[in-house]
C-alpha positions in Angstrom: -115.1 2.5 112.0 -118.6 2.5 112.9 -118.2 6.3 114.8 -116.9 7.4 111.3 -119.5 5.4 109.6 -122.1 7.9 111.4 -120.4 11.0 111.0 -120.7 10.2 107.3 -123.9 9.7 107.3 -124.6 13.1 109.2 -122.5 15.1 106.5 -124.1 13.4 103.6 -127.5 13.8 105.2 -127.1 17.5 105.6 -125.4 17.6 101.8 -128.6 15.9 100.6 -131.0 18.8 102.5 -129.1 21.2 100.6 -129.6 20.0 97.0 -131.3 22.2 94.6 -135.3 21.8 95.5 -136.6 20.0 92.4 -133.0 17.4 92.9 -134.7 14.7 94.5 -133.0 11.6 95.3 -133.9 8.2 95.7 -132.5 5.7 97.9 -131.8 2.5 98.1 -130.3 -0.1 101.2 -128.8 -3.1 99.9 -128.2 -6.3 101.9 -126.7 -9.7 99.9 -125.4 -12.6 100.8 -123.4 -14.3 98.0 -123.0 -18.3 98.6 -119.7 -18.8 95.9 -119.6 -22.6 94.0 -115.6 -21.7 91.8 -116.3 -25.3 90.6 -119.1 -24.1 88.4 -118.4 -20.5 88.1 -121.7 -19.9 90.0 -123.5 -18.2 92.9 -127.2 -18.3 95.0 -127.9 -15.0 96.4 -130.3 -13.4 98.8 -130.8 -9.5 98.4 -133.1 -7.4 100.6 -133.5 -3.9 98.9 -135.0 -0.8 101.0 -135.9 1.6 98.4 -137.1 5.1 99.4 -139.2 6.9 96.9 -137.9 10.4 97.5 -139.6 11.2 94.0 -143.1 13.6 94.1 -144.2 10.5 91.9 -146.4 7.6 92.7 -144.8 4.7 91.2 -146.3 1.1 89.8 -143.4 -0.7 88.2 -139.3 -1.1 88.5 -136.8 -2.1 87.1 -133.0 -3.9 87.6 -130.4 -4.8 85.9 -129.2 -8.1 84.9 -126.1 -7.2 83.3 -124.5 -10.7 82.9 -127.7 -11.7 80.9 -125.7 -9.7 78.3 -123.0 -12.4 77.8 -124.9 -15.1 75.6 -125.4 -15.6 72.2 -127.9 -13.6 70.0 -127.7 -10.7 73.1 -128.2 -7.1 72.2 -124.7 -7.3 73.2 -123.5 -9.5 71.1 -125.6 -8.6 68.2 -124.9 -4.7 68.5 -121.1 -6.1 68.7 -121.4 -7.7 65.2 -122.9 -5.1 63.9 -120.6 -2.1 64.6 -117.9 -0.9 61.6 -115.2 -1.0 64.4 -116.4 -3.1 67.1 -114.6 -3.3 70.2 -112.0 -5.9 69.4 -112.5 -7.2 73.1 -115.7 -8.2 72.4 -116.2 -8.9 68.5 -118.2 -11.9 68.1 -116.7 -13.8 70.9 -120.2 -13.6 72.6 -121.6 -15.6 70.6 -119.0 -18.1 70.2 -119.7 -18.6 74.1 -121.3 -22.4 75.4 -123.6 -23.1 78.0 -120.8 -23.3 80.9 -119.4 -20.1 79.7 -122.6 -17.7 79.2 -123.4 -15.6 82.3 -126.8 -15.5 83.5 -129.2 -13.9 86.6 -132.2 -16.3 87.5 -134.6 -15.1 89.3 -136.1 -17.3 91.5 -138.7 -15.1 93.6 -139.9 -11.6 94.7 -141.7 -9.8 96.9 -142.0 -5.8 97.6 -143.3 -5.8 101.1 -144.1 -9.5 101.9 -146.5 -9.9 98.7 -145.8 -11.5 95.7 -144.7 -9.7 92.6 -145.2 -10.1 88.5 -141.8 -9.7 86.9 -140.4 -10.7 83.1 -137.1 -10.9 82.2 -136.7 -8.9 78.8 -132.8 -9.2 78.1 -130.7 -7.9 80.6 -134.0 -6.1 82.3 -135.7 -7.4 85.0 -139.8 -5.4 84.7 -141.4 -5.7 87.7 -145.2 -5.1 88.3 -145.3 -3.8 91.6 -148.1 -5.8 93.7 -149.1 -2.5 95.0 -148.0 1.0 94.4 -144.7 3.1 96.0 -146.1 5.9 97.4 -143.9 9.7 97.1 -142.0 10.2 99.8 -142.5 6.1 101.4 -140.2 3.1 101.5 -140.3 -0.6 99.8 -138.8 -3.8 100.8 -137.3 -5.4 97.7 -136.7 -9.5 98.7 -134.9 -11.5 96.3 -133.8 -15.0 95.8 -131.9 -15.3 92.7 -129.2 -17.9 91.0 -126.4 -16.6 89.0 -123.4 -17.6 86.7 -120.4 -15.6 85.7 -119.4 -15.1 82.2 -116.0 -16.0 80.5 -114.4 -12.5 80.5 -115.0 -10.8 77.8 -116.2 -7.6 78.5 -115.3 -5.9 82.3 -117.0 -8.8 84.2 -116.4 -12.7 84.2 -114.0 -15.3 85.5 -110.3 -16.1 84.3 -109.6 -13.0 82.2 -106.6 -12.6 79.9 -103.8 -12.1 82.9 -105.0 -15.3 84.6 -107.4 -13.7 87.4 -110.1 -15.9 88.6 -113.2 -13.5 89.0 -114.0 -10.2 88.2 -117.0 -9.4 89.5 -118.5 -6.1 88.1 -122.0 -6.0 87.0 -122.4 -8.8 88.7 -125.7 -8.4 90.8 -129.9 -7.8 89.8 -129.5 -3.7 90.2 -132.2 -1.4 90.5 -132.2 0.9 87.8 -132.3 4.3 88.8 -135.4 6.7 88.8 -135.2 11.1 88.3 -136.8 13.7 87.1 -136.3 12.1 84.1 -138.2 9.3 84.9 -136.8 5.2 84.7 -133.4 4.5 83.1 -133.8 1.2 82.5 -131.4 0.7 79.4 -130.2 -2.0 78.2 -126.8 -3.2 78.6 -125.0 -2.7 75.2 -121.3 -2.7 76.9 -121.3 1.5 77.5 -121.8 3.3 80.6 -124.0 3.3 84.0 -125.9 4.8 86.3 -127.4 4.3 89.7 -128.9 4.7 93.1 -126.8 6.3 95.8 -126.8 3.6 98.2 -125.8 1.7 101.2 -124.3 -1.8 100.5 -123.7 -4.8 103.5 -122.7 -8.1 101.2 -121.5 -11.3 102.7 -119.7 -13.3 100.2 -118.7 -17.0 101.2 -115.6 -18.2 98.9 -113.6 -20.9 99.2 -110.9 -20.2 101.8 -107.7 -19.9 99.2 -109.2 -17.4 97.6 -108.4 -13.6 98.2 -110.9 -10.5 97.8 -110.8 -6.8 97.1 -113.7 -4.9 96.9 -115.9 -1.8 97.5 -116.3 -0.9 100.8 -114.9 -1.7 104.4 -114.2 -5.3 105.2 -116.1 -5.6 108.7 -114.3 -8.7 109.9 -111.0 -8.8 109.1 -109.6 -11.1 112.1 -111.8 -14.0 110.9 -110.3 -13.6 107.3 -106.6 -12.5 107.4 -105.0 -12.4 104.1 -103.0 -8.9 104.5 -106.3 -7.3 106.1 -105.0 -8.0 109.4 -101.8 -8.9 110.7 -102.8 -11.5 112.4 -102.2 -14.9 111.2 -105.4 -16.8 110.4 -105.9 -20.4 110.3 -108.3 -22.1 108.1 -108.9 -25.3 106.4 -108.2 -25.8 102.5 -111.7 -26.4 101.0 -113.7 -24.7 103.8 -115.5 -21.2 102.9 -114.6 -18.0 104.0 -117.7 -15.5 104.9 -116.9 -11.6 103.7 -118.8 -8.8 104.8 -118.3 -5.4 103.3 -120.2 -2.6 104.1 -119.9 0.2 101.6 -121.7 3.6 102.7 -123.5 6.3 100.0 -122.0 4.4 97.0 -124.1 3.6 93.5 -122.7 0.3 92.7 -120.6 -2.8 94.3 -117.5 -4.4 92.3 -115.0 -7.1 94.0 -112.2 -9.1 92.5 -111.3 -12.7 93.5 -107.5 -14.7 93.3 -106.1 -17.4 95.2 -103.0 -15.9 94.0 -103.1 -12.3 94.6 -100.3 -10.5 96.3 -102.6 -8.1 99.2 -100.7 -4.8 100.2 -101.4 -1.4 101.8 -100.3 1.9 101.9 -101.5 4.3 104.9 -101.2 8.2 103.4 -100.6 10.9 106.1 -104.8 11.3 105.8 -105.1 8.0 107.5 -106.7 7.1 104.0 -105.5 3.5 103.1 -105.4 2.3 99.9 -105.3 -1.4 98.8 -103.3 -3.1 96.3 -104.6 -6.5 95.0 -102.2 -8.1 92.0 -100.2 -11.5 91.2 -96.7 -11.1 91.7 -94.4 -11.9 89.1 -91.8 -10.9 86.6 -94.4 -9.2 84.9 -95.8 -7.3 87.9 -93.3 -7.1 91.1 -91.4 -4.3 90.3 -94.3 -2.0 89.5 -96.6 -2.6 91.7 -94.6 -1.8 94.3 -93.7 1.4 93.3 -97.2 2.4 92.5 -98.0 2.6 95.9 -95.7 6.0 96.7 -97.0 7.5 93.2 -100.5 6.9 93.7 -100.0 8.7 97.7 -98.6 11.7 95.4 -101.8 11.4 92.7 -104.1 11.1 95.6 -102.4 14.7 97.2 -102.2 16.9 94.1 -106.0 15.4 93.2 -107.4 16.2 96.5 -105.8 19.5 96.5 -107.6 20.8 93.2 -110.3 18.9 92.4 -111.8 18.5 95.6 -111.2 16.0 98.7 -112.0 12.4 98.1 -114.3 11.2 101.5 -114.1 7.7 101.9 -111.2 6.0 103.9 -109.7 3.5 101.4 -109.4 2.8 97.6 -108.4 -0.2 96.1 -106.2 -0.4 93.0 -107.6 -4.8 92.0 -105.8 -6.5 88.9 -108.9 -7.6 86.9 -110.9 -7.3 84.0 -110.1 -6.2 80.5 -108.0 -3.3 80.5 -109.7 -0.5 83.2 -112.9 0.1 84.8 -113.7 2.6 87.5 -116.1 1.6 90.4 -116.6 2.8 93.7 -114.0 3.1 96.0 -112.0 0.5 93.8 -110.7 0.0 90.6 -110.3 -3.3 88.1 -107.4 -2.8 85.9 -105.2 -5.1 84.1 -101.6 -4.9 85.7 -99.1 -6.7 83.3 -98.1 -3.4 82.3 -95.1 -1.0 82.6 -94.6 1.6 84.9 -96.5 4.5 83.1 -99.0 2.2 81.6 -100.1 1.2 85.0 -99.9 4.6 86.9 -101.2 5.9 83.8 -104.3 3.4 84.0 -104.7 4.3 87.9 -104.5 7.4 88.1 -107.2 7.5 85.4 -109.4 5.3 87.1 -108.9 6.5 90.3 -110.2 9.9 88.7 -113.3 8.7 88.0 -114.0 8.6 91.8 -114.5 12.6 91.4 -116.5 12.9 88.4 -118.3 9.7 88.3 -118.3 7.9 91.5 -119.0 10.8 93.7 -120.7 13.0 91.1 -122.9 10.3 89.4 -123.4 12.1 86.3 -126.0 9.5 83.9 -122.8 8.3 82.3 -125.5 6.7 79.6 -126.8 10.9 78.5 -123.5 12.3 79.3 -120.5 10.7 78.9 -118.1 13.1 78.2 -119.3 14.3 81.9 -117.5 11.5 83.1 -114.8 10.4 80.7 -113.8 13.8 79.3 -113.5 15.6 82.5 -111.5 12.5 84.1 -109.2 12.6 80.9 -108.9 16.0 81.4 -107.7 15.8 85.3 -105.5 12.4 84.7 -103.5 14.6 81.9 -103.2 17.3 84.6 -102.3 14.3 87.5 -99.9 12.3 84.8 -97.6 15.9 84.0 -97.5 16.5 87.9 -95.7 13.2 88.4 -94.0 13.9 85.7 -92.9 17.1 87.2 -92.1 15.4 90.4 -89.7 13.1 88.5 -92.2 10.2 89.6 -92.2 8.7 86.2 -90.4 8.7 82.9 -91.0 11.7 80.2 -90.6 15.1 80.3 -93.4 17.6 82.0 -95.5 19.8 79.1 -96.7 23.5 79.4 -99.8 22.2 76.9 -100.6 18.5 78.5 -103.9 18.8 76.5 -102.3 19.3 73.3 -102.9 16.2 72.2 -106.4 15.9 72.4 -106.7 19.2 70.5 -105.0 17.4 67.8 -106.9 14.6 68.1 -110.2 16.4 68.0 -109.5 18.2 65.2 -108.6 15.8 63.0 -111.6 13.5 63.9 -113.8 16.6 63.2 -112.7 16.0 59.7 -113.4 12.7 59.6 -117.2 12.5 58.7 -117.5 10.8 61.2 -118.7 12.9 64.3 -121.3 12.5 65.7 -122.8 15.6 68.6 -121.7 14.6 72.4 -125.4 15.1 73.2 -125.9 11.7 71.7 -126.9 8.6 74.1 -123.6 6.4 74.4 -125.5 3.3 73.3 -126.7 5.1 70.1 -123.2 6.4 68.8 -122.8 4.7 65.1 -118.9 3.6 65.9 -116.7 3.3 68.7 -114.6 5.5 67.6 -117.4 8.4 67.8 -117.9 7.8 70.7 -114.6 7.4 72.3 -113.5 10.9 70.4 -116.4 12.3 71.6 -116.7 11.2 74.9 -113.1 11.6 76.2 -111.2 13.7 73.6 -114.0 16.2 73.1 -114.9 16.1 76.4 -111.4 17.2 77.6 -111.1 19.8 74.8 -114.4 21.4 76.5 -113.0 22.0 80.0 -109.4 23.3 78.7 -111.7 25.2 76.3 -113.3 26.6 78.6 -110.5 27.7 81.0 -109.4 29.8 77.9 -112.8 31.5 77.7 -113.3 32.6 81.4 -109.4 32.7 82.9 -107.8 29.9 85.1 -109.0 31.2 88.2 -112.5 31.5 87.9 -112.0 27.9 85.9 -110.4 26.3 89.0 -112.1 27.5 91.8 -115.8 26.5 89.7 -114.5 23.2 89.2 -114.3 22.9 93.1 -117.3 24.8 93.1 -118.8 21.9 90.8 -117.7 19.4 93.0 -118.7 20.5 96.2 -122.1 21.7 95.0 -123.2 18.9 93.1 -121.2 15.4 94.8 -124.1 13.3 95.3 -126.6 14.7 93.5 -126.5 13.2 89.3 -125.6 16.8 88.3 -126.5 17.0 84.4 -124.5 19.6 81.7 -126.5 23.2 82.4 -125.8 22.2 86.5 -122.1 22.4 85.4 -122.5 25.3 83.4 -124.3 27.3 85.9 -122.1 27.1 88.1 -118.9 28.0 85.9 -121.6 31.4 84.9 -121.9 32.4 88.8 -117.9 31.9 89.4 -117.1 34.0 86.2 -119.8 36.1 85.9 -120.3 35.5 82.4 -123.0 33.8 80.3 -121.9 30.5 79.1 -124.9 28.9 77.8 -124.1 29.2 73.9 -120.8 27.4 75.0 -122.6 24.6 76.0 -125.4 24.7 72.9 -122.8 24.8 70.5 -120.0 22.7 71.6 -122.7 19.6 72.8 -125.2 19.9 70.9 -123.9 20.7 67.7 -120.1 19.3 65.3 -119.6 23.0 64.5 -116.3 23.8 64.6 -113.7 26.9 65.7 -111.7 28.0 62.8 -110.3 32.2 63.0 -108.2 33.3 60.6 -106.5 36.5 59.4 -107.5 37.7 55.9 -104.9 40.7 56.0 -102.8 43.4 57.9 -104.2 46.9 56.3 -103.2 50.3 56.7 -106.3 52.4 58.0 -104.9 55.9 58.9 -101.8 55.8 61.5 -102.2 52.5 62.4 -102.6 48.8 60.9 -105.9 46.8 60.9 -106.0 43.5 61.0 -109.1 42.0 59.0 -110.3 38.9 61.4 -112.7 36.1 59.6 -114.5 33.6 61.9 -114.6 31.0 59.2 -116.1 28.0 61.3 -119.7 28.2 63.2 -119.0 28.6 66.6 -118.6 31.4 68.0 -115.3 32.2 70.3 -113.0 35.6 72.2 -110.2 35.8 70.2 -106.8 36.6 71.4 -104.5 38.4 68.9 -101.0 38.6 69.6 -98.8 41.2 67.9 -94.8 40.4 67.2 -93.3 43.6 66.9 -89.9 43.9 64.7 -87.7 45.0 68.0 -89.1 41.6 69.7 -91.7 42.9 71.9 -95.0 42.2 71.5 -98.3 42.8 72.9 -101.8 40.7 72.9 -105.5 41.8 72.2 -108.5 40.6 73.5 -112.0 40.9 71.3 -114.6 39.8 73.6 -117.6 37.7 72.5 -120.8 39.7 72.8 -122.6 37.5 74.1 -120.6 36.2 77.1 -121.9 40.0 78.3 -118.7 39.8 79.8 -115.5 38.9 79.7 -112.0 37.0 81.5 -109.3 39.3 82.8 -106.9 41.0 81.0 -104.1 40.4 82.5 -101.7 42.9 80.6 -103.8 42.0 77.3 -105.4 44.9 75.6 -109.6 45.1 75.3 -111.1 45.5 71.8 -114.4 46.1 71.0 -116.6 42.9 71.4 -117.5 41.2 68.0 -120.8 39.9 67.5 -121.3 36.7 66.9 -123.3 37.3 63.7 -120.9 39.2 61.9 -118.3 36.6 60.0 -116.1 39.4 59.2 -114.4 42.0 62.0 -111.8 44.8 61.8 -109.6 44.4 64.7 -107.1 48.1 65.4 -103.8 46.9 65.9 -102.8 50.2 67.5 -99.4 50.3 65.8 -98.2 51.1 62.7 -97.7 48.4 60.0 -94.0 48.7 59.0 -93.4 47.9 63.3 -95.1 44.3 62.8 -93.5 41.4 62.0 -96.2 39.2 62.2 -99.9 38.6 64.4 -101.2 35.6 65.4 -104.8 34.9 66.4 -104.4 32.4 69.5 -100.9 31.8 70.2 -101.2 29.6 73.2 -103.6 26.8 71.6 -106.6 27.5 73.7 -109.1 27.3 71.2 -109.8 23.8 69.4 -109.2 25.6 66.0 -109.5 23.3 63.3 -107.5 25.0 61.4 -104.0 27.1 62.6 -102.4 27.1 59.2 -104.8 30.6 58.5 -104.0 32.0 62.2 -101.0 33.7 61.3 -99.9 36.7 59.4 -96.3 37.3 58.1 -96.0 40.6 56.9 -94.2 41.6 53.7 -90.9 43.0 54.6 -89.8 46.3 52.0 -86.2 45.4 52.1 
């Protein structure tokens, strides 16, 4: 382990020299130690944090977060909650229904950066620090903490004794630096959306009472003193005595664990050597499934490493927890009372988020759909292989993405849309932001196959990947690089489709007869722009598809047996496309037969002509 622990190191120190120049990344070396009281659902902890300051910035303040701060009456949380037309039915006003025993809270008892005292406030679920003396560019900090802490109910991701009967689940559950970029701090508050963090090195000892069993991030480093399925030896210890954890978790940009007297702990080693970890409570509920997720998730894990890029650590854990499912690095808290496709459809999901979160870390906060659409986008594609493979119930589809077309085009409708460039705290519903965020976002990548061809689509997404893993890549990084695989300007895609709620709706005003041959009179009815494929159904039951390119692509995807029209401007609502065959030979023509626009509208795509007979 610790020869592999420095070979990692290596590769993600030469990955870092190669960012893009102004990319810098800051740092940050955790070390905690965790003393656990499950009698009063409280901790003390000790944190040591070596920040570098990578930045070209001098800086005077920080900030962390304290996210259980969030979970007590009158919070933003809680108010924000309250306040929303279709609030999360998880959370509601059960916040502030909370008592004292049941709030969750970070204390902090002392600081120092660099052995001197520093000023800090509390402000919410924000810890602002006045640094005693400034962090110079390119220079280190030592961050030493003392701090007190109590976990929430579970109402929201983190807290004890959730709905399934699992003691602790502890995400969000440390003071966090808030990360710093060229943006500048991110110190937002915790309103229940998404995250964003330091890459960083973790070592935390957690002392629990023995019974208890943990999952977590990271490699457990002593795993003859603790037993309980990490070793196969058998380990003796006393029934009230404490246990002492240490995980060490390398390049990651958060921490999670999961606690159980009662969980069932097994492991499946892939042909990799990667292990993953299963952490649930056996019962009727449970048994069955979770051991047959094991062999599924060793077939998710293949086909994902194939085409979206090869996951690097050396385990994952799949941890029955929380409220539903939560991605985190290396691990996973989902709820596991489920069936068969529920659950594999809830890992696999999660587990997904290890590519475009976990190793990408994409500010989930300014772009969600980054995270959530692109790792709705791959689980569809993960979920119809198994299908495929006969893994689990349901038939494969040729259009797993269907749905979300569908479901994004009625939401457009809606009134209620709001533009996916919108911060995920600041969305007006829930359901905004959940259409826009994971059904939009999904619609733009299979969109976007459609515009520049499915290879130049799937070798830039492992272009994507490789380029930018470790490096908070933001939506024009993305789009760049899908312009250098395909040779064809993009950025319009991007303006219109994030920025903006304009829509995609083509339709065919008629068939004409213009000389020889038929014209077919093409009307881009919605705002944005898109190439339009036509499709031509002859009456002898051939047919034959057209291509009109986008001018301003200045280019377009390959033909393949399609036929290439002249490219329509994008200024120009109206356009004259030459069928190249003469009317009474046409039975019909159909402006994007496959479904790979998100046109709001299909019931004006196609054209029957007017038999004579």
């Amino acid at each position: 382990m610790k020869i592999w622990y420095s070979l990692f190191f290596c590769c993600i120190t030469v990955a870092a020299l190669q960012a893009q120049p102004d990319r810098w990344q800051q740092a940050a070396k955790y070390t905690m130690d965790i003393d656990f009281d499950v009698k009063k659902h409280q901790f003390d902890g000790k944190q040591t944090l070596v920040y570098t300051n990578n930045s070209p910035d001098t800086l005077h303040r920080a900030f962390y977060h304290l996210y259980f701060n969030a979970f007590q009456p009158n919070s933003m949380m809680d108010v924000r909650s309250q306040n929303l037309k279709d609030s999360d039915p998880r959370v509601g006003g059960r916040i502030g229904e909370l008592e004292p025993d049941e709030i969750g809270y970070h204390e902090i008892n002392s600081l120092t950066v660099d052995g001197k005292k520093a000023t800090f406030e509390v402000v919410g679920t924000i810890l602002e620090v006045q640094l005693p003396q400034p962090i110079l560019p390119n220079s280190k900090a030592v961050f030493e903490m003392e701090f007190e802490s109590q976990v929430p109910v579970q109402i929201r991701r983190s807290g004890r004794d959730n709905a399934e009967g699992i003691s602790y689940s502890m995400a969000q559950w440390y003071p966090k630096m808030a990360e710093y970029d060229y943006q500048g701090w991110h110190a937002n508050p915790y309103v229940g959306r998404e995250f964003y963090g330091i890459w960083g090195d973790f070592d935390v000892t957690i002392h629990i009472d023995s019974e208890y069993i943990i999952g977590a991030t990271g490699y457990l480093q002593n795993p003859k003193e603790i037993g309980h399925g990490y070793t196969d030896k058998a380990v003796k210890v006393k029934k009230g005595k404490k246990l002492s954890w240490n995980f060490v978790a390398p390049d990651v940009h958060d921490f999670v664990w999961g606690a159980d007297p009662d969980y069932t702990h097994t492991t499946y080693e892939r042909e990799d050597g990667m292990v993953m970890h299963f952490f649930y409570q056996e019962n009727e509920r449970t048994k069955e499934n979770w051991e047959a997720l094991p062999a599924i998730m060793d077939e998710a894990f293949a086909f994902i490493n194939e085409n979206y890029g090869q996951y690097p650590y050396e385990q994952y854990s799949f941890i029955q927890g929380g409220d539903g499912g939560m991605e985190y690095p290396m691990a996973t808290l989902i709820t596991g009372e489920r069936s068969l496709p529920s659950l594999v459809g809830v890992s696999v999901h999660e587990l997904m988020h290890s590519w475009y979160q976990m190793l990408l870390g994409t500010n989930e906060a300014l772009y969600a759909w980054m995270d959530e659409g692109f790792t709705s986008w791959a689980s569809s594609n993960v979920m119809n292989h198994l299908r495929e493979k006969g893994l689990i119930p349901g038939e494969a589809s040729d259009n797993p993405h269907l749905g979300s077309y569908m479901g994004y085009a009625n939401f457009s409708q809606s009134g209620l849309e709001e533009p996916l460039i919108t911060h995920s705290d600041h969305f007006n519903t829930n359901s905004a932001y959940g259409v826009a965020s994971y059904v939009k976002g999904a619609v733009f990548l299979e969109q976007l196959k459609y515009i520049i061809g499915e290879d130049a689509f799937d070798q830039g997404m492992l272009r994507y990947f490789d380029t930018w893993k470790f490096k908070h890549p933001n939506s024009n990084d993305f789009i760049r690089i899908m312009e250098k695989q395909s040779m064809i300007e993009l950025d319009w895609y991007r303006e219109y489709w994030i920025n903006t709620t304009h829509t995609i709706d083509y339709g065919i005003e008629n068939v004409k007869v213009d000389g020889r041959t038929a014209v077919a009179v093409l009307n881009r009815v919605g705002i944005i722009p898109m190439p339009v494929e036509v499709e031509v159904v002859l009456t002898d039951g051939t047919s034959k598809r057209i291509l009109v390119p986008l001018r301003i692509m200045r280019g377009h995807k390959p033909l393949n047996d399609m036929e290439l029209a002249e490219d329509w401007p994008w200024t120009h609502p109206q356009y004259e496309l030459d069928l190249g065959v003469k009317a009474k030979d046409i039975e019909k023509v159909v402006i994007d037969p496959d479904f790979g626009m998100a046109d709001i509208d299909r019931e004006n795509n196609t054209y029957e002509m007017i038999s004579d007979e």
